[in-house]
C-alpha positions as CSV (number, residue, x, y, z in Angstrom):
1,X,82.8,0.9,-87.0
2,X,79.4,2.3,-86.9
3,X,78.0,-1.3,-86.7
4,X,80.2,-1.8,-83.6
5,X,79.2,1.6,-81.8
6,X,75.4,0.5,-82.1
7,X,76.0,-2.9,-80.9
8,X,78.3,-1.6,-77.6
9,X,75.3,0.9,-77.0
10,X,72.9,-2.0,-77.0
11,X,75.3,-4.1,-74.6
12,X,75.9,-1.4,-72.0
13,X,72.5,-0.2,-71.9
14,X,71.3,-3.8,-71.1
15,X,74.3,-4.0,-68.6
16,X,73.3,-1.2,-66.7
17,X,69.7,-2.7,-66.5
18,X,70.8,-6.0,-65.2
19,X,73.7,-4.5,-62.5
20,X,71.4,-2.5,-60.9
21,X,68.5,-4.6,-60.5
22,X,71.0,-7.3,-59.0
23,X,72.4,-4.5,-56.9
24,X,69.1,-3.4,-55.8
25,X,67.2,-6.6,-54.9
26,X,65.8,-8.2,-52.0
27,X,64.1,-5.1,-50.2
28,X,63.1,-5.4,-46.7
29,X,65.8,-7.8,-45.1
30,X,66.1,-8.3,-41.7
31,X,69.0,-6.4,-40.2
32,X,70.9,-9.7,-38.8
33,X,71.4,-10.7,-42.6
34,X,71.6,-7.4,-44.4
35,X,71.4,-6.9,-48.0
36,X,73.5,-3.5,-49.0
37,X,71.1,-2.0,-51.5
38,X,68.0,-3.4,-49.6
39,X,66.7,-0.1,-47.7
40,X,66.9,2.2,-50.4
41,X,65.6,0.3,-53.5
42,X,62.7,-0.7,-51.1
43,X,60.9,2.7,-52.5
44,X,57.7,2.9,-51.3
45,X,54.4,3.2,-53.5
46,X,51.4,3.0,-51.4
47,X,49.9,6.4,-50.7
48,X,50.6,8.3,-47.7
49,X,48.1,9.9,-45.2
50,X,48.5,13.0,-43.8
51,X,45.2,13.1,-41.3
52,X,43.2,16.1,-40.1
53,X,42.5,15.6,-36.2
54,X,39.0,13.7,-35.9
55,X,36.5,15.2,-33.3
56,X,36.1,12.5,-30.8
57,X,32.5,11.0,-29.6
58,X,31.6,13.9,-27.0
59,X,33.1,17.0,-28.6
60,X,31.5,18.9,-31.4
61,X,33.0,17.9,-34.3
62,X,34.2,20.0,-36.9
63,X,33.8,19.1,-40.7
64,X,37.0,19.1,-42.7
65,X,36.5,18.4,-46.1
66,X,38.7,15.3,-47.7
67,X,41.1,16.6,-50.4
68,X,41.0,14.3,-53.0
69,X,39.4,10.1,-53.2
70,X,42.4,7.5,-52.4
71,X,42.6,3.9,-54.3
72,X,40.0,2.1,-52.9
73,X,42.8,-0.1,-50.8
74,X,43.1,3.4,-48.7
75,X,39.8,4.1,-47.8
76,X,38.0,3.9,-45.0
77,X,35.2,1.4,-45.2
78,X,32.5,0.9,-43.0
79,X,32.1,-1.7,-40.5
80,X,29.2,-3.0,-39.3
81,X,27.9,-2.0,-35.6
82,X,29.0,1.6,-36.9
83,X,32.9,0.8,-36.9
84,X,35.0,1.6,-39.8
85,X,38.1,-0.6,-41.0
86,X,40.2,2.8,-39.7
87,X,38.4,3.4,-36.6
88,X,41.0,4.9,-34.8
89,X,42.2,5.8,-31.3
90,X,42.0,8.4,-29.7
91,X,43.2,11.5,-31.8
92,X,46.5,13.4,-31.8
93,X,46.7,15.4,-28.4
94,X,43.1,13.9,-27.3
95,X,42.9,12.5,-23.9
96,X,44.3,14.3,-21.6
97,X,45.8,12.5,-18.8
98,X,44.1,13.8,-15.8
99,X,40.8,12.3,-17.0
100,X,37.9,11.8,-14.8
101,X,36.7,9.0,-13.2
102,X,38.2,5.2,-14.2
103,X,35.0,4.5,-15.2
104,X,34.1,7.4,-17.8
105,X,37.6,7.0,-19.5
106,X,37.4,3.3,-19.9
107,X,33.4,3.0,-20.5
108,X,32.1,5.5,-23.7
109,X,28.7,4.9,-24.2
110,X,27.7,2.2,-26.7
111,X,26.2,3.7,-28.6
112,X,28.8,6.3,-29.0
113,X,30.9,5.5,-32.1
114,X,34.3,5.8,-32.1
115,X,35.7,8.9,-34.0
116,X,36.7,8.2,-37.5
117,X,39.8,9.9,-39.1
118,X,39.7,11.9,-41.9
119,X,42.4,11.3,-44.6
120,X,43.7,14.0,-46.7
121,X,47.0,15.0,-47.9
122,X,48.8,18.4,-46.6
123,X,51.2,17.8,-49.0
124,X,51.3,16.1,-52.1
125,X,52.4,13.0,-53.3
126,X,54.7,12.7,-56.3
127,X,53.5,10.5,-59.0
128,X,56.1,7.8,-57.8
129,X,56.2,8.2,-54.2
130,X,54.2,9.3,-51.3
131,X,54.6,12.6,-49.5
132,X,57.4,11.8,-46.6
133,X,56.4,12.7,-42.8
134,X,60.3,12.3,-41.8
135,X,63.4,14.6,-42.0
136,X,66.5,14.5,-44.0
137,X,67.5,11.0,-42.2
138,X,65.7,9.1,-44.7
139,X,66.5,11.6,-47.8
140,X,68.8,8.8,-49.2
141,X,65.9,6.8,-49.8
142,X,64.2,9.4,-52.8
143,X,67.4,10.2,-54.1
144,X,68.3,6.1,-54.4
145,X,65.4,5.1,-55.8
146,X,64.8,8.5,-58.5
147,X,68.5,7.2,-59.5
148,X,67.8,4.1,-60.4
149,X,64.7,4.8,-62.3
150,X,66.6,7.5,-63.9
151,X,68.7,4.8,-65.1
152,X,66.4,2.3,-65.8
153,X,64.6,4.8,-68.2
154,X,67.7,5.8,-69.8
155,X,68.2,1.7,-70.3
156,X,65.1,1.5,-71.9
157,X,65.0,4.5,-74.5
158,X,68.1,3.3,-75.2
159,X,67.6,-0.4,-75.6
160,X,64.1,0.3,-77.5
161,X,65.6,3.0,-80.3
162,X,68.6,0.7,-81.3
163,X,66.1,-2.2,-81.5
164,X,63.8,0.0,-84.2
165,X,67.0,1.3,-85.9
166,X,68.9,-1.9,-86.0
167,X,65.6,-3.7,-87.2
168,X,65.3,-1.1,-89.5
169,X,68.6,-0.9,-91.2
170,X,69.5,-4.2,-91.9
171,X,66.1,-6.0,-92.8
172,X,66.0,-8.3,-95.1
173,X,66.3,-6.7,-98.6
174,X,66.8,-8.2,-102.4
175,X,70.5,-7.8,-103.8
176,X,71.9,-7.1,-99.9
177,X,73.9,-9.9,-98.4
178,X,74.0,-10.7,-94.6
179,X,76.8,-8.6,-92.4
180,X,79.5,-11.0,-91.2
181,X,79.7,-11.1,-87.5
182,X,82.5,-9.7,-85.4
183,X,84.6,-12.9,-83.4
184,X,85.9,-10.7,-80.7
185,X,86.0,-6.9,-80.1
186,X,88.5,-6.2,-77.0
187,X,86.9,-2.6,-76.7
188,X,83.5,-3.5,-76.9
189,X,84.2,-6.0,-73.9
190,X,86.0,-3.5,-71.4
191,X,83.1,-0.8,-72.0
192,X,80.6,-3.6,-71.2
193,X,82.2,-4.8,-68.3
194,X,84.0,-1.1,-67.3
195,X,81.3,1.5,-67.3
196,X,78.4,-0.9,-65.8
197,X,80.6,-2.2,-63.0
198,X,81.7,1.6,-61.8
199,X,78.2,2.6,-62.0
200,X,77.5,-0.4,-59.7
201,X,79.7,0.3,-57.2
202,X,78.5,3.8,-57.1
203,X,74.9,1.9,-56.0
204,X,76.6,-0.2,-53.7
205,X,78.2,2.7,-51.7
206,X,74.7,4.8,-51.4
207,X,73.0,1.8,-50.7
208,X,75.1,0.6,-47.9
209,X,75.4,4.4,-46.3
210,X,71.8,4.1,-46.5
211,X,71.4,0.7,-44.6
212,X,73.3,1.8,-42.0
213,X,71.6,5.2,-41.1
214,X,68.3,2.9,-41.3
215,X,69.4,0.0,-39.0
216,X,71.0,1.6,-36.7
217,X,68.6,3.7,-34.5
218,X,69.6,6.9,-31.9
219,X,70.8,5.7,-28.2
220,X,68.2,7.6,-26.7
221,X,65.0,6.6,-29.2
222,X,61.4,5.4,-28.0
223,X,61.1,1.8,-27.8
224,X,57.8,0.4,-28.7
225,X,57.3,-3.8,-28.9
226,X,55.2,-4.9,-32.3
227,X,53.9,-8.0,-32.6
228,X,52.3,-9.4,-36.0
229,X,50.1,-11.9,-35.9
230,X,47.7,-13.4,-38.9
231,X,46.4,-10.5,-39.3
232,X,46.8,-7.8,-37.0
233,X,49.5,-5.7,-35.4
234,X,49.6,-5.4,-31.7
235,X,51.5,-2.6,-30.2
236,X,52.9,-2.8,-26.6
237,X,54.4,0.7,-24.9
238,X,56.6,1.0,-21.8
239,X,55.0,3.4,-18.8
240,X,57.4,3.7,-16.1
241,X,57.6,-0.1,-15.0
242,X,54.3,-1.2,-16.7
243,X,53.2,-2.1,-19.9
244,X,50.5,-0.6,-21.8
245,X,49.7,-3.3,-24.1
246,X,47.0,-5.0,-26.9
247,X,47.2,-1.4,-29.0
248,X,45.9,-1.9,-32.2
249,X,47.4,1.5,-33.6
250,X,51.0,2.5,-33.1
251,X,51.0,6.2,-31.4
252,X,54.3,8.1,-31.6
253,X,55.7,12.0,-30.6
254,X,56.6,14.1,-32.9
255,X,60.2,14.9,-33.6
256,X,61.6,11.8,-31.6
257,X,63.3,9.0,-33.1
258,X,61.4,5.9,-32.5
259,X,62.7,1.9,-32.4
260,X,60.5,-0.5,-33.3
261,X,61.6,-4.1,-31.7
262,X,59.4,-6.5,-33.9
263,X,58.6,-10.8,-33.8
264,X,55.9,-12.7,-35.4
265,X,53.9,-15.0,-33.7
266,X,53.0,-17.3,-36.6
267,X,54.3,-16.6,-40.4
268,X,56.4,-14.5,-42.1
269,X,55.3,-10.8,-42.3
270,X,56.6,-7.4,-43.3
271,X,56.0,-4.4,-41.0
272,X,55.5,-1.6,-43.8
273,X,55.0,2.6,-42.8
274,X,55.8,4.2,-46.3
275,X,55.1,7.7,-45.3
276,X,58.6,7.3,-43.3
277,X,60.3,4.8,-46.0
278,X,60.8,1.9,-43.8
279,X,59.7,-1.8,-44.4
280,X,61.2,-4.5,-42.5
281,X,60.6,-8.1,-42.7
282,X,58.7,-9.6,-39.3
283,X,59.9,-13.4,-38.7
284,X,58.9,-15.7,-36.2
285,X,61.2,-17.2,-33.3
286,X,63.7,-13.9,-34.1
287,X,63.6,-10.6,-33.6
288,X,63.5,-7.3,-35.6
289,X,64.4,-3.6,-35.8
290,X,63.5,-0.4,-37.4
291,X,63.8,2.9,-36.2
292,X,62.2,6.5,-37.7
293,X,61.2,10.2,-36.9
294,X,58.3,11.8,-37.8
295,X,58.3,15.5,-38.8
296,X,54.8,15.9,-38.8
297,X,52.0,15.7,-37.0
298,X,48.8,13.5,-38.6
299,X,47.7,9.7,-39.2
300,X,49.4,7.4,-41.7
301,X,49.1,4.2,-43.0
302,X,50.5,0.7,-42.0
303,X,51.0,-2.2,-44.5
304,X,51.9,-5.8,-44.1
305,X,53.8,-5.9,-47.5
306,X,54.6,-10.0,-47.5
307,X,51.8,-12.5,-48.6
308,X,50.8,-14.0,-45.0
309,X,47.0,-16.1,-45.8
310,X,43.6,-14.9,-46.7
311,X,43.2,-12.2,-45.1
312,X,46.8,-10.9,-45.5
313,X,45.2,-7.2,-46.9
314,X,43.5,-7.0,-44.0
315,X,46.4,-6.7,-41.8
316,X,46.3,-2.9,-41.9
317,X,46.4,-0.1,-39.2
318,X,47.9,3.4,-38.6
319,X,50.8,5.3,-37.3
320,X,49.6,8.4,-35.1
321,X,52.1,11.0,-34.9
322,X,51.1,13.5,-31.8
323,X,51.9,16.8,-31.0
324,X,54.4,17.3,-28.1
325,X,52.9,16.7,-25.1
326,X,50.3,14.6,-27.1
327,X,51.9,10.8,-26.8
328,X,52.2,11.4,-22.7
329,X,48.5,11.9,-22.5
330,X,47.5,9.6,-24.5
331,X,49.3,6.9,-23.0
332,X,48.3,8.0,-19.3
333,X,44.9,7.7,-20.3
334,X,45.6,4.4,-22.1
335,X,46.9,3.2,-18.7
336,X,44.1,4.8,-16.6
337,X,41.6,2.8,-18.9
338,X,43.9,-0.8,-18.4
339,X,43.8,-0.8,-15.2
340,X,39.7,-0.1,-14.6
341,X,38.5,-3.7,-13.3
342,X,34.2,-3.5,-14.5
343,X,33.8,-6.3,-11.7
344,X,34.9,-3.9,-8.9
345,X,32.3,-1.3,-9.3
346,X,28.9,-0.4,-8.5
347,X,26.5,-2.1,-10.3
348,X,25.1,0.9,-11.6
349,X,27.9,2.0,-13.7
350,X,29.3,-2.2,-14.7
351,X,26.9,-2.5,-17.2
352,X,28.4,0.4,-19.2
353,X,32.1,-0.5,-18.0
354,X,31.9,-3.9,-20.0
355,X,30.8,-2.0,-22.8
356,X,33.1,-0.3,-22.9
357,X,36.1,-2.0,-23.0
358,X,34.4,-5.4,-24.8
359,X,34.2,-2.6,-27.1
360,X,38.1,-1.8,-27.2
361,X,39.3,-5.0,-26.3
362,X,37.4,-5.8,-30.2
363,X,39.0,-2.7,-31.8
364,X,43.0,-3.2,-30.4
365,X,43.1,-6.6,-30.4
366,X,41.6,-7.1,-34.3
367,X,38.9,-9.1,-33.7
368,X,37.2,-7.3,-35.9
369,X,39.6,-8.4,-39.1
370,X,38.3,-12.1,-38.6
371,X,34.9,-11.3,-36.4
372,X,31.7,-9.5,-38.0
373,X,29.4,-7.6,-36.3
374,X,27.0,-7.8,-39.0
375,X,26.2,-11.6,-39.3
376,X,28.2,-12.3,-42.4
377,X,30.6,-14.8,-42.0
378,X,34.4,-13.9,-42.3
379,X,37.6,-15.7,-42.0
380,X,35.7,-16.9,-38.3
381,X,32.2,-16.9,-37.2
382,X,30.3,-13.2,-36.7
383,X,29.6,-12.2,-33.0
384,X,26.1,-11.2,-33.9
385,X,23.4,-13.6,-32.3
386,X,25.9,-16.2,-31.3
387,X,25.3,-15.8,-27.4
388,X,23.3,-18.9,-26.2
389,X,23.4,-20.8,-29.5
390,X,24.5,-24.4,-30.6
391,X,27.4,-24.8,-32.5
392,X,28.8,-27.9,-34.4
393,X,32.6,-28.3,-34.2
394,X,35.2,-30.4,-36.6
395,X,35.7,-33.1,-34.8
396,X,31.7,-33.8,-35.0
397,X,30.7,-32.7,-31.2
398,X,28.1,-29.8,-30.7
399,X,28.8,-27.2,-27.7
400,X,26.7,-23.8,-26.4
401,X,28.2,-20.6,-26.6
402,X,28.4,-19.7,-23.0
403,X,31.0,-18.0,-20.6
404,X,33.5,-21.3,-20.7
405,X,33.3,-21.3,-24.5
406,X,34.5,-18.0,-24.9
407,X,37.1,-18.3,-22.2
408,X,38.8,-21.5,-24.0
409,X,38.1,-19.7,-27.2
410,X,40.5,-16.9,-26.5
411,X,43.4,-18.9,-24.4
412,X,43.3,-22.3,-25.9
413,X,41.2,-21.5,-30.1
414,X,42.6,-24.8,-31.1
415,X,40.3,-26.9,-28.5
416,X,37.0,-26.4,-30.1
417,X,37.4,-25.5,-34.2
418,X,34.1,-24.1,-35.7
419,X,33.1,-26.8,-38.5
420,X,33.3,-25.0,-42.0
421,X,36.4,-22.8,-40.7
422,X,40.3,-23.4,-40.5
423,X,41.9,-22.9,-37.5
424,X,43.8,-19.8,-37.8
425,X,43.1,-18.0,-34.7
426,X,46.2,-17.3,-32.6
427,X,45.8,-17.7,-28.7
428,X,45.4,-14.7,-26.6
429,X,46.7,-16.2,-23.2
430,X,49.1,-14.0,-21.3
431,X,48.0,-11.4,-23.5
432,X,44.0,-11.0,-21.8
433,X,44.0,-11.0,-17.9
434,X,40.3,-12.5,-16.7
435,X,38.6,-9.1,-16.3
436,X,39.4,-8.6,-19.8
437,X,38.0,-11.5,-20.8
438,X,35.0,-10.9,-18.3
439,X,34.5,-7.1,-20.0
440,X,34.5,-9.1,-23.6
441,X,32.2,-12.0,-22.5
442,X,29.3,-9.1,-21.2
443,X,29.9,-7.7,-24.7
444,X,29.5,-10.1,-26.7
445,X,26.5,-10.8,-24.8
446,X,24.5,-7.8,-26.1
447,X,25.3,-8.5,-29.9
């Protein structure tokens, strides 16, 4: 009898391992093919950022110290030209949107650098999860996942102290004879089967209350378009009939729900804020949708948690959650700087126009994930000293960076490949107009 009890602890334990994980699998599915226990078990582990508001290039800045040294995935690194890998936009509740003239908001100075955030934690991570920025909507989430790691540690202690006991008790030993084997227990088979399949069913119900709070978004939420392309994210917002498009940051209000309607461009990706548990899967020719609500204002990481190429780590950005009030400026002064044309002014102030936005139009649009400032060559050739050279091709022809080159660079990258890279860079037509392209030609010049 006691031989029987050990061996049914050992079989329900590694039941209860098993039904779970089978429950739980396949995080991140897109919501046209939904997975029940998908949202929940997709438990985020990156660490979260809750940011201090950065002092931008003309204020005085004020020092905050950083709490405590993130993994060195999280940190900011520096970028040549005085970038950093987080160089952000402008900060919560910055740009107001009466700004000056067209030129001064889309024109800073060169050599003014572009204010970095600070990353520290206002409140503190758990060791499994990172500190949330979103209300009770995504509560479901914690409790899921502590649940099934609750069980899942129970599984093992169990599992592992049989094992030893088991091993223990009936070694091998002179003058004892092996224990005959049991042909069929009908008890021991309706507690295997019984317990872990109620236990499963309670997963199935939280998981699938769960998936529908997260795929189903509020009527009256914030749309914002993401796009993901190898390897950026490119954010596109709604102002009155216009677009505001090419962001390389997504910038949300606080305390408003907020629907992101996602498509790839090229491969498979997966659009990844862990601060507000939600991870979605980004797929070409198809679209996608996650909604959230921040609680908090501050900056937060963005991950693209599916292998997409080389520089797949690199596909990084942030979530900036403003104060009220804060998103409305920003994105008046975000439209004010789109619609600045460098050609149309005085010749005086052009010069530090294109500047300007050859600058931004580098920073939103990711050139600088493939693109070095520096001279050291990345996933595509650096920008530094290029202007005016010769450059050999794949298909054995020679051409001279000039204003064409770059112009059929960005719309049409496939007609002339840079020998010794793959051709990986995605077009940019319909996404630059010609003055952009005009602002990021007088840039480039000056590298």
């Amino acid at each position: 009898m006691f031989r029987k009890l050990i061996a049914t602890l050992i079989v329900t334990a590694a039941s209860l391992c098993v039904g779970p994980a089978m429950v739980s699998a396949q995080p991140g599915q897109p919501a046209a093919t939904p997975q029940p226990a998908a949202a929940p078990t997709a438990a985020p582990t990156a660490a979260p950022i809750e940011a201090v508001e950065a002092a931008t290039a003309d204020e005085a800045p004020t020092a905050q110290p950083v709490a405590a040294e993130h993994a060195e995935g999280d940190a900011v690194v520096a970028e040549p030209g005085g970038e950093t890998a987080e160089a952000a936009a402008p900060a919560a509740g910055a740009a107001p949107a009466g700004a000056a003239a067209p030129v001064a908001a889309a024109a800073p100075k060169a050599e003014a650098e572009e204010p970095a955030y600070d990353f520290t934690d206002e409140e503190p991570d758990s060791y499994w999860l990172p500190a949330k920025a979103t209300g009770e909507s995504t509560d479901h989430v914690d409790w899921m996942f502590y649940a099934i790691l609750g069980l899942a540690i129970f599984c093992f202690v169990a599992i592992s102290i049989a094992v030893v006991y088991l091993t223990i008790r009936y070694r091998h030993r002179p003058g004892h004879k092996a224990e005959p084997s049991t042909a069929h227990d009908n008890v021991l088979e309706v507690v295997w089967t019984v317990i872990p399949s109620i236990i499963c069913v309670f997963i199935f119900i939280g998981g699938w209350k769960g998936y529908l709070n997260m795929s189903t978004a509020p009527h009256d939420a914030l749309e914002i378009n993401v796009t993901g392309i190898k390897w950026k994210w490119i954010f596109n917002y709604s102002h009155g009939t216009e677009t505001v498009g090419n962001i390389g940051e997504l910038h949300v209000p606080v305390d408003r729900p907020v629907k992101l309607i996602m498509r790839s461009e090229d491969v498979l990706h997966s659009f990844y804020l862990p601060s507000m548990r939600v991870k979605q899967d980004v797929i070409p020719n198809r679209y996608s949708y996650i909604w959230f609500e921040a609680d908090k204002v501050g900056v937060y990481r963005v991950f693209c948690a599916e292998y997409c190429g080389d520089s797949h780590s690199n596909m990084k950005t942030k979530v900036i959650v403003h104060e009220p009030g804060g998103y409305e400026a920003w994105l008046n002064a975000e439209y004010e700087k789109s619609q600045v044309d460098c050609r149309e002014l005085p010749e005086a102030d052009r010069q530090e126009c294109y500047m300007g936005q050859g600058q931004r139009i580098y920073n939103n649009l990711g050139c600088k994930q493939c693109h070095s400032l520096d001279g050291s060559a990345g996933t595509g050739p650096t920008f530094k000293g290029m202007w005016g050279g010769s450059r050999s091709f794949a298909d054995g022809s020679t051409g001279t960076v000039d204003e064409n080159y770059v112009h059929e660079s960005v719309l049409e990258p496939m007609a002339k490949v840079r020998a010794g890279f793959n051709p990986v860079m995605p077009t940019f037509k319909g996404k630059l107009k010609d003055k952009d392209i005009d602002a990021l030609i007088n840039w480039m010049k000056t590298l």
